[in-house]
mmCIF file of the N, C-alpha and C atoms, coordinates in Angstrom:
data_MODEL
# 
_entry.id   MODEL 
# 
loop_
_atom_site.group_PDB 
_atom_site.id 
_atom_site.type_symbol 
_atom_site.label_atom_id 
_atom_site.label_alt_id 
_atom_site.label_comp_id 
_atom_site.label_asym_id 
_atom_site.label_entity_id 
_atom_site.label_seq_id 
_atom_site.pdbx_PDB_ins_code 
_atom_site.Cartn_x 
_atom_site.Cartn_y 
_atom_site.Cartn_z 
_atom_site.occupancy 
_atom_site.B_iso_or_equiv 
_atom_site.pdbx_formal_charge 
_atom_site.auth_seq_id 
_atom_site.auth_comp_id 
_atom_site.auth_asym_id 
_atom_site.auth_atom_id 
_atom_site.pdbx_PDB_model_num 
ATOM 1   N N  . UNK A 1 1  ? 19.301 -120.744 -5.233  1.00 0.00 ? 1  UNK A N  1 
ATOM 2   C CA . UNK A 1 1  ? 18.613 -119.745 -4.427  1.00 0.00 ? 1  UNK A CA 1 
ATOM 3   C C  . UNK A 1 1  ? 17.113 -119.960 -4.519  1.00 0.00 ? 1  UNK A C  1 
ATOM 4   N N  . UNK A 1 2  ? 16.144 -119.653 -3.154  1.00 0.00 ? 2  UNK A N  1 
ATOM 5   C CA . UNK A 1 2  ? 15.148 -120.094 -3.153  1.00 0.00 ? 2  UNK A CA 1 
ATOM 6   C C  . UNK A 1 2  ? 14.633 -118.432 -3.347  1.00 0.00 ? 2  UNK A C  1 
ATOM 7   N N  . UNK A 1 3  ? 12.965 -118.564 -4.127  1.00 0.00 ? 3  UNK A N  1 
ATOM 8   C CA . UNK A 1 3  ? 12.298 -117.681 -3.987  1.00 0.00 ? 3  UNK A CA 1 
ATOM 9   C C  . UNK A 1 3  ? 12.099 -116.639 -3.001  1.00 0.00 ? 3  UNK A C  1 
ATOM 10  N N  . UNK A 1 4  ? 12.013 -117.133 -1.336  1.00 0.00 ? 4  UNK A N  1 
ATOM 11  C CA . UNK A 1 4  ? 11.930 -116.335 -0.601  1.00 0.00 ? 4  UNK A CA 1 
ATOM 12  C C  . UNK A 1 4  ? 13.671 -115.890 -0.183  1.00 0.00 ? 4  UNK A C  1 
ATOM 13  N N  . UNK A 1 5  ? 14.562 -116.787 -0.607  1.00 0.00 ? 5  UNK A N  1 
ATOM 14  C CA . UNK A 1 5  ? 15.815 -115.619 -0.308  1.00 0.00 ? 5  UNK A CA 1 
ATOM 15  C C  . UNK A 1 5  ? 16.318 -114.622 -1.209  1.00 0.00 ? 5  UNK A C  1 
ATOM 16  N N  . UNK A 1 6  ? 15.544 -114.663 -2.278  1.00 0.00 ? 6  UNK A N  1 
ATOM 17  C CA . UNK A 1 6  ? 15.629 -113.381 -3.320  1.00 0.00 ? 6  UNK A CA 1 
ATOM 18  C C  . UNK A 1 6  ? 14.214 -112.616 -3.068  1.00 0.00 ? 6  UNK A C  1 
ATOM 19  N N  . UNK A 1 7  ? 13.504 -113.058 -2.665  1.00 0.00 ? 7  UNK A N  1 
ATOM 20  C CA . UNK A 1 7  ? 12.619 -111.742 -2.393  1.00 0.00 ? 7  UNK A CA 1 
ATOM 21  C C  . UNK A 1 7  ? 13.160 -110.958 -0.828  1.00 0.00 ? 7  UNK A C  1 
ATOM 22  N N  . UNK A 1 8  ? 13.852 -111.934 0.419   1.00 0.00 ? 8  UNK A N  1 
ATOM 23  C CA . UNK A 1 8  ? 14.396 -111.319 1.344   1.00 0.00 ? 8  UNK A CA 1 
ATOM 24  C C  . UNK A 1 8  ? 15.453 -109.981 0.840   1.00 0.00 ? 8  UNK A C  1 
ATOM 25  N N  . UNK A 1 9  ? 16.421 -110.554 -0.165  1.00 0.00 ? 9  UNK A N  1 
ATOM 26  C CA . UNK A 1 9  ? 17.823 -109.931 -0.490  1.00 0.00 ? 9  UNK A CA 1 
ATOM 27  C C  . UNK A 1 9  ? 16.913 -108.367 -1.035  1.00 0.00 ? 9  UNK A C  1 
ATOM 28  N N  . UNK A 1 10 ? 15.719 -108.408 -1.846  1.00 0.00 ? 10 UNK A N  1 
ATOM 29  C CA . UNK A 1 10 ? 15.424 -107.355 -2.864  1.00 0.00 ? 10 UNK A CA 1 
ATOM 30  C C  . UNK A 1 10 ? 14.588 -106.270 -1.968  1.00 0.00 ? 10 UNK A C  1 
ATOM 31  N N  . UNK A 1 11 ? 14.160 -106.982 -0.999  1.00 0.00 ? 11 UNK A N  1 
ATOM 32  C CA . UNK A 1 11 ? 13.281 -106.023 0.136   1.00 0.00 ? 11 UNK A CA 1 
ATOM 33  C C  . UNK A 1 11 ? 14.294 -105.361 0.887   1.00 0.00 ? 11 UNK A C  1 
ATOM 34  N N  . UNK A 1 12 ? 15.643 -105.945 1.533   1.00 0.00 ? 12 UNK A N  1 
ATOM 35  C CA . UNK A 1 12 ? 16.244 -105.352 1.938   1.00 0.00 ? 12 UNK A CA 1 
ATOM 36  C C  . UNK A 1 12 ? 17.329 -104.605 1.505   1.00 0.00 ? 12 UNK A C  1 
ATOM 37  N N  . UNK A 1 13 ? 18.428 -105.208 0.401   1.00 0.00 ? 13 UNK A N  1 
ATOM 38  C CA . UNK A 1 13 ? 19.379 -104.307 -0.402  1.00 0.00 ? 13 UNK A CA 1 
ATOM 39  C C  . UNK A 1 13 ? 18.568 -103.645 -1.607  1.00 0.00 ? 13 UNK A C  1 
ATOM 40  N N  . UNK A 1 14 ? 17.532 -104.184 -1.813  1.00 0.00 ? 14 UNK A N  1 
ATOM 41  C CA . UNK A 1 14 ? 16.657 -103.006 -2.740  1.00 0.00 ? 14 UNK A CA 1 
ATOM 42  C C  . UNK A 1 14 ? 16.262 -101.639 -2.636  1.00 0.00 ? 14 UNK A C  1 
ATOM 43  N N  . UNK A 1 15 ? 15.973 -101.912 -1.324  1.00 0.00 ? 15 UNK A N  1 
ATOM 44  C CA . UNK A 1 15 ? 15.417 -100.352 -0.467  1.00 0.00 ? 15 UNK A CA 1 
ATOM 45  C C  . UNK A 1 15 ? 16.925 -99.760  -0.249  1.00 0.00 ? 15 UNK A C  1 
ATOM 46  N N  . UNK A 1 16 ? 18.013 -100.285 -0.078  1.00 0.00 ? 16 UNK A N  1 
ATOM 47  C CA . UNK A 1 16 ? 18.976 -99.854  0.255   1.00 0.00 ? 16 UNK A CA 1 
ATOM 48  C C  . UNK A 1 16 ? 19.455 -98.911  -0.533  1.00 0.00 ? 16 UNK A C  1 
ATOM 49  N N  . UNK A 1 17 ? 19.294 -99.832  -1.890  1.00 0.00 ? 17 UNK A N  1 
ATOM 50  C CA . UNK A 1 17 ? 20.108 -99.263  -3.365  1.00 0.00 ? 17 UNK A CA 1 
ATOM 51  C C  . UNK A 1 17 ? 19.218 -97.982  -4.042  1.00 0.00 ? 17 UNK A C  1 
ATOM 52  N N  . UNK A 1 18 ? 17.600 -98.497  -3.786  1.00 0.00 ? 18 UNK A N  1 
ATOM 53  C CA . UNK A 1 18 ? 16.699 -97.309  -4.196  1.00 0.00 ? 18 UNK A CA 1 
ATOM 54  C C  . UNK A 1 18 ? 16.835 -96.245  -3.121  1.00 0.00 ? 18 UNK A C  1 
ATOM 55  N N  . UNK A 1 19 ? 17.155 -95.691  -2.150  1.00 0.00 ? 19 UNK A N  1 
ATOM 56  C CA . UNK A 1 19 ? 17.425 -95.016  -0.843  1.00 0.00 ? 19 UNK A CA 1 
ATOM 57  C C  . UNK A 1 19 ? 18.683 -94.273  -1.480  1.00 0.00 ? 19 UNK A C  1 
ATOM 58  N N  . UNK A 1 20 ? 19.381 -94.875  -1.641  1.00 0.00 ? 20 UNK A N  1 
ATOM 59  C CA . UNK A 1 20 ? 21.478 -94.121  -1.929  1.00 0.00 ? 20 UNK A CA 1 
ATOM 60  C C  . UNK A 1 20 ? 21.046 -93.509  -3.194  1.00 0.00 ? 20 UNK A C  1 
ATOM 61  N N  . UNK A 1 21 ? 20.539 -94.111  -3.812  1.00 0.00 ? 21 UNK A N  1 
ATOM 62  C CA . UNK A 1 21 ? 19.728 -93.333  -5.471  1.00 0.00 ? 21 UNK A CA 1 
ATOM 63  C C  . UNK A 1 21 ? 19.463 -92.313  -5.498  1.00 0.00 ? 21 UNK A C  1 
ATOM 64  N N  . UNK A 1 22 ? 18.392 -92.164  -4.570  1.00 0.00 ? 22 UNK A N  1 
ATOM 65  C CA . UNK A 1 22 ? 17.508 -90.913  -4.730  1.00 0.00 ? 22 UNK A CA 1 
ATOM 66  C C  . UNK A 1 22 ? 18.107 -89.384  -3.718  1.00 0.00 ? 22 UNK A C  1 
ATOM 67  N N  . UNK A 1 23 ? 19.326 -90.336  -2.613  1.00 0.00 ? 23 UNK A N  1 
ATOM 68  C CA . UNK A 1 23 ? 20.022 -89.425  -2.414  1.00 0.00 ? 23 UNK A CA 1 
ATOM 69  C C  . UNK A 1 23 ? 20.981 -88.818  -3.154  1.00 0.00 ? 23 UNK A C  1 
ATOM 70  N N  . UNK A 1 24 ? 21.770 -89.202  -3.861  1.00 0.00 ? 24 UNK A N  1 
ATOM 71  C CA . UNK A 1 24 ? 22.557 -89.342  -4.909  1.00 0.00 ? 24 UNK A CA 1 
ATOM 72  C C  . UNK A 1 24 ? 22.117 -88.358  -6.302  1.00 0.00 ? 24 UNK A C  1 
ATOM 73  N N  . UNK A 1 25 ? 21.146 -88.751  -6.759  1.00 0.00 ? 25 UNK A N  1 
ATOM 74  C CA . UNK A 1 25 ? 20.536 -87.704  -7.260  1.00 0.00 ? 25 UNK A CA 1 
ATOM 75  C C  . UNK A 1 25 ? 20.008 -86.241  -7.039  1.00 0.00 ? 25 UNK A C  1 
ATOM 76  N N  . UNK A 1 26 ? 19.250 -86.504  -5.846  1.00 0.00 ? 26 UNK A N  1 
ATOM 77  C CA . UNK A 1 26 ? 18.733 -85.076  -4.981  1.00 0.00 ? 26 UNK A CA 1 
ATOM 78  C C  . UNK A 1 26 ? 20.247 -84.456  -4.680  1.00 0.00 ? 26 UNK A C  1 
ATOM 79  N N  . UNK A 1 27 ? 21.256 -84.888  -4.766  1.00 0.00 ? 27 UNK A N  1 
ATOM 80  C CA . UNK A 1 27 ? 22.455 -84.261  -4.356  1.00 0.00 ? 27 UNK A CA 1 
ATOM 81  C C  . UNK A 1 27 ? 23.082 -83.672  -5.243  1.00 0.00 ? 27 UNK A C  1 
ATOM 82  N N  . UNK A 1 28 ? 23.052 -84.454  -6.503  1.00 0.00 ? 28 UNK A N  1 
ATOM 83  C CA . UNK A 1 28 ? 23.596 -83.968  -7.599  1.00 0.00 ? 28 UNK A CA 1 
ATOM 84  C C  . UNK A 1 28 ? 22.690 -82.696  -8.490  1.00 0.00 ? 28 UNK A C  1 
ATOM 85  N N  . UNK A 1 29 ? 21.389 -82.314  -8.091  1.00 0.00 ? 29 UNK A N  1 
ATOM 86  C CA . UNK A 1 29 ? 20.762 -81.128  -8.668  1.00 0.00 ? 29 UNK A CA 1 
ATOM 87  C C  . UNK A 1 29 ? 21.224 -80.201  -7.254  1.00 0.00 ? 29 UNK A C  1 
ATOM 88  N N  . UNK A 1 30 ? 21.356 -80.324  -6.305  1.00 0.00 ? 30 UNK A N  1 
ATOM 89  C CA . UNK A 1 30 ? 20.973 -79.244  -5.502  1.00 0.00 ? 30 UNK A CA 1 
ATOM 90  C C  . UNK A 1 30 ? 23.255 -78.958  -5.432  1.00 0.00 ? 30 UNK A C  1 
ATOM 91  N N  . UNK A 1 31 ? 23.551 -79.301  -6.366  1.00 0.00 ? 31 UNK A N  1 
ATOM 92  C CA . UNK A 1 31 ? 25.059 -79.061  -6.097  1.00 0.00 ? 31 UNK A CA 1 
ATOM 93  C C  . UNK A 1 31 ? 25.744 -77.494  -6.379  1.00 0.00 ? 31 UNK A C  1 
ATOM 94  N N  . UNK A 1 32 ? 26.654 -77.076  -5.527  1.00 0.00 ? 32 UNK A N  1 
ATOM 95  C CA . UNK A 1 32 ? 26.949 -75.361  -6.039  1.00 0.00 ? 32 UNK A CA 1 
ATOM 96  C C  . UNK A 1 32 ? 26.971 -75.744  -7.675  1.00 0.00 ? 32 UNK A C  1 
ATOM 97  N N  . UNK A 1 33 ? 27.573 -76.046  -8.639  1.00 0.00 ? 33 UNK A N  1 
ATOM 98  C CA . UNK A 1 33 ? 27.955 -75.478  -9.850  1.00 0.00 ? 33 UNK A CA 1 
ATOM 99  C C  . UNK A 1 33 ? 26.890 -75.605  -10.708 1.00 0.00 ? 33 UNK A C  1 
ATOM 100 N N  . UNK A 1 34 ? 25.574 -76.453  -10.075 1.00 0.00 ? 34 UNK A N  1 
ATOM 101 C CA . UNK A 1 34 ? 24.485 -76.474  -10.872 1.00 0.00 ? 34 UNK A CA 1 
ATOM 102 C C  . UNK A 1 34 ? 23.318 -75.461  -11.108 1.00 0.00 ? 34 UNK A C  1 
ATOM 103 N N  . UNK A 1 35 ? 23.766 -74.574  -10.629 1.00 0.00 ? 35 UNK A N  1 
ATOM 104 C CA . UNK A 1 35 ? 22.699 -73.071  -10.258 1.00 0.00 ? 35 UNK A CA 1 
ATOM 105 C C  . UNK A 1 35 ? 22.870 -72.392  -11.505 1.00 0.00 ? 35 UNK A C  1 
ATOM 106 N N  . UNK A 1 36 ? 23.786 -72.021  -11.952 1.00 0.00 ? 36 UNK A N  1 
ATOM 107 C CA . UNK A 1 36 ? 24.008 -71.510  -13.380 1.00 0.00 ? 36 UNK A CA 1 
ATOM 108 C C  . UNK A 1 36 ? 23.119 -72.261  -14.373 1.00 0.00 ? 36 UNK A C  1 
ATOM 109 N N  . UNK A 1 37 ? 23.324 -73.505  -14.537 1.00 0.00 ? 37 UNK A N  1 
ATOM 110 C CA . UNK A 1 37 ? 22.703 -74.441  -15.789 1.00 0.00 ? 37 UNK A CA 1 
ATOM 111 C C  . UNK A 1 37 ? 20.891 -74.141  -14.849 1.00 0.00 ? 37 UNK A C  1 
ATOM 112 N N  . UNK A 1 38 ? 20.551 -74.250  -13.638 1.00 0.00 ? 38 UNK A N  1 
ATOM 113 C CA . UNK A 1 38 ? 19.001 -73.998  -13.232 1.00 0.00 ? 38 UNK A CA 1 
ATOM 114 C C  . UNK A 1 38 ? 18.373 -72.482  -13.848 1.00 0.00 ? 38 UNK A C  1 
ATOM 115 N N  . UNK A 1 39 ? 19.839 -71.955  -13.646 1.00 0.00 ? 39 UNK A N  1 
ATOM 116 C CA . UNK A 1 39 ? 19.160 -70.430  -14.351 1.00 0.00 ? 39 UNK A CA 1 
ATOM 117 C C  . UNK A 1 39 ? 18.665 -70.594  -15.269 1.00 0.00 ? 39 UNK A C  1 
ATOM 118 N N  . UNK A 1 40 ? 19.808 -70.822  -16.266 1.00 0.00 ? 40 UNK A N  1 
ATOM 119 C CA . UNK A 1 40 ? 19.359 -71.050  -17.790 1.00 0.00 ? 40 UNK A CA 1 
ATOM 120 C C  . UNK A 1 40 ? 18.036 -71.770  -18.172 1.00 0.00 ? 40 UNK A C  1 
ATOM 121 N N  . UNK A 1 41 ? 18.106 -73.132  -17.556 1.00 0.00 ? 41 UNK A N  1 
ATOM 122 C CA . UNK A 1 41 ? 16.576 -73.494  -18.041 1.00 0.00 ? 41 UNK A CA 1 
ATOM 123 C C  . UNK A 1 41 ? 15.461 -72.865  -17.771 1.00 0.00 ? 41 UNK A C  1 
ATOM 124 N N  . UNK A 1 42 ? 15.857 -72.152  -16.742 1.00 0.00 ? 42 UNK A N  1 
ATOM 125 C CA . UNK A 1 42 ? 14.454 -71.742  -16.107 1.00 0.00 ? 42 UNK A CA 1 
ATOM 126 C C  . UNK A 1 42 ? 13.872 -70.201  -17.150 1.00 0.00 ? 42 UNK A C  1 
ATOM 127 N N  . UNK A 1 43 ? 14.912 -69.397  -17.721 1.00 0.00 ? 43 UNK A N  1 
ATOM 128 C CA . UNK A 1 43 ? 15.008 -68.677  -18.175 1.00 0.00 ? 43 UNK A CA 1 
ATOM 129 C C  . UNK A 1 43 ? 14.617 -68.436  -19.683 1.00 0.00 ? 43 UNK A C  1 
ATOM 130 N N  . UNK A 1 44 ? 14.879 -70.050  -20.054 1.00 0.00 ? 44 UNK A N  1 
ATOM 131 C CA . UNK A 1 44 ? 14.846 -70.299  -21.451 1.00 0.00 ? 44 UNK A CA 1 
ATOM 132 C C  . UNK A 1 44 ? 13.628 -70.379  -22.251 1.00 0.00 ? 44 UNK A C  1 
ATOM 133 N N  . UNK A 1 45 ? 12.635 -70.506  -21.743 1.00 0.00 ? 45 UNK A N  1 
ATOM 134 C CA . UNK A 1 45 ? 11.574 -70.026  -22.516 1.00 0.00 ? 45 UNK A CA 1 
ATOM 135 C C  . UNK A 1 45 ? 11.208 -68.656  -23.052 1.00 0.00 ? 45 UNK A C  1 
ATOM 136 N N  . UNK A 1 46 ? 12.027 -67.700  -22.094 1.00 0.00 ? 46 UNK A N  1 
ATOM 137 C CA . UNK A 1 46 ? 11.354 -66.370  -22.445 1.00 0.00 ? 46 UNK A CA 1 
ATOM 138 C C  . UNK A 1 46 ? 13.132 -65.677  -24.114 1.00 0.00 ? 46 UNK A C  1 
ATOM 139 N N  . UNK A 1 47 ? 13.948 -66.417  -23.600 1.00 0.00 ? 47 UNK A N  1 
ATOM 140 C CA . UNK A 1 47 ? 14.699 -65.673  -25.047 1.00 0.00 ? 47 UNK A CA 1 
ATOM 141 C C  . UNK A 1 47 ? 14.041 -66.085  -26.559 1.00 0.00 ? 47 UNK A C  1 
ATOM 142 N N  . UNK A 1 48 ? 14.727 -65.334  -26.855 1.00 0.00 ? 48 UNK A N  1 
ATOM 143 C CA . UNK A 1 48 ? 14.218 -64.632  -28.210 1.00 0.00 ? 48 UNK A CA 1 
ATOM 144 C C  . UNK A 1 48 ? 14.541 -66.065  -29.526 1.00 0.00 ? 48 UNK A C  1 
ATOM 145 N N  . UNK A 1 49 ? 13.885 -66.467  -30.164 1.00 0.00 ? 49 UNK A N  1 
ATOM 146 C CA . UNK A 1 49 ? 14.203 -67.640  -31.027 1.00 0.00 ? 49 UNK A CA 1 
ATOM 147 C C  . UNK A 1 49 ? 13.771 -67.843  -32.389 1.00 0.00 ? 49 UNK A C  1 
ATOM 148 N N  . UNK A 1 50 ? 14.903 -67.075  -33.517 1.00 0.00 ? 50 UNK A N  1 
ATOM 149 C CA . UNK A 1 50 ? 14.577 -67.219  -35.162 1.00 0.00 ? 50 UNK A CA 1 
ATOM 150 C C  . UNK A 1 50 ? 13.804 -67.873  -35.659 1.00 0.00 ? 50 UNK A C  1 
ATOM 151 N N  . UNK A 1 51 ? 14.540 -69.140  -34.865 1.00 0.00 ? 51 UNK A N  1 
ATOM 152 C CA . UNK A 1 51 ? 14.451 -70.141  -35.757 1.00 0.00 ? 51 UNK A CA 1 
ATOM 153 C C  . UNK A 1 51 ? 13.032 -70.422  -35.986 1.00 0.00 ? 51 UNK A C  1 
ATOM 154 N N  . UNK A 1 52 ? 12.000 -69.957  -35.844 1.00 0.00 ? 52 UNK A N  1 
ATOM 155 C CA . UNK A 1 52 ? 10.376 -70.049  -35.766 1.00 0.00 ? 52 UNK A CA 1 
ATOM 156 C C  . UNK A 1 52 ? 9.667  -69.710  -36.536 1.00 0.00 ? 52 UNK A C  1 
ATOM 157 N N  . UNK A 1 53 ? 10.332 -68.776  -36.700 1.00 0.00 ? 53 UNK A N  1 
ATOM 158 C CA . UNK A 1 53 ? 9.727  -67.572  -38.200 1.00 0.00 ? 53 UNK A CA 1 
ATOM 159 C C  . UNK A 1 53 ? 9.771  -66.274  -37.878 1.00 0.00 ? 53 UNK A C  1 
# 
């Protein structure tokens, strides 16, 4: 394989693979059963915590 047919392959199935990624991800936070676990973090600074002193 020559230089420019691996920089062709990475410009084009690269963008492909980085593209399905970031959908893939953005899909997997914005999913119904993940709203519960968003609560919680979001929440979690203000409970109450011993362990501190």
């Amino acid at each position: 394989m020559s230089y420019e047919t691996l920089r062709h392959m990475a410009d084009s199935w690269g963008l492909v693979f980085m593209g399905v990624t970031f959908l893939v991800l953005v899909g997997w936070t914005f999913r119904p059963k993940a709203r519960d676990d968003h609560k919680r973090a979001a929440n979690m600074i203000f409970d109450q915590d011993d362990h501190n002193g």
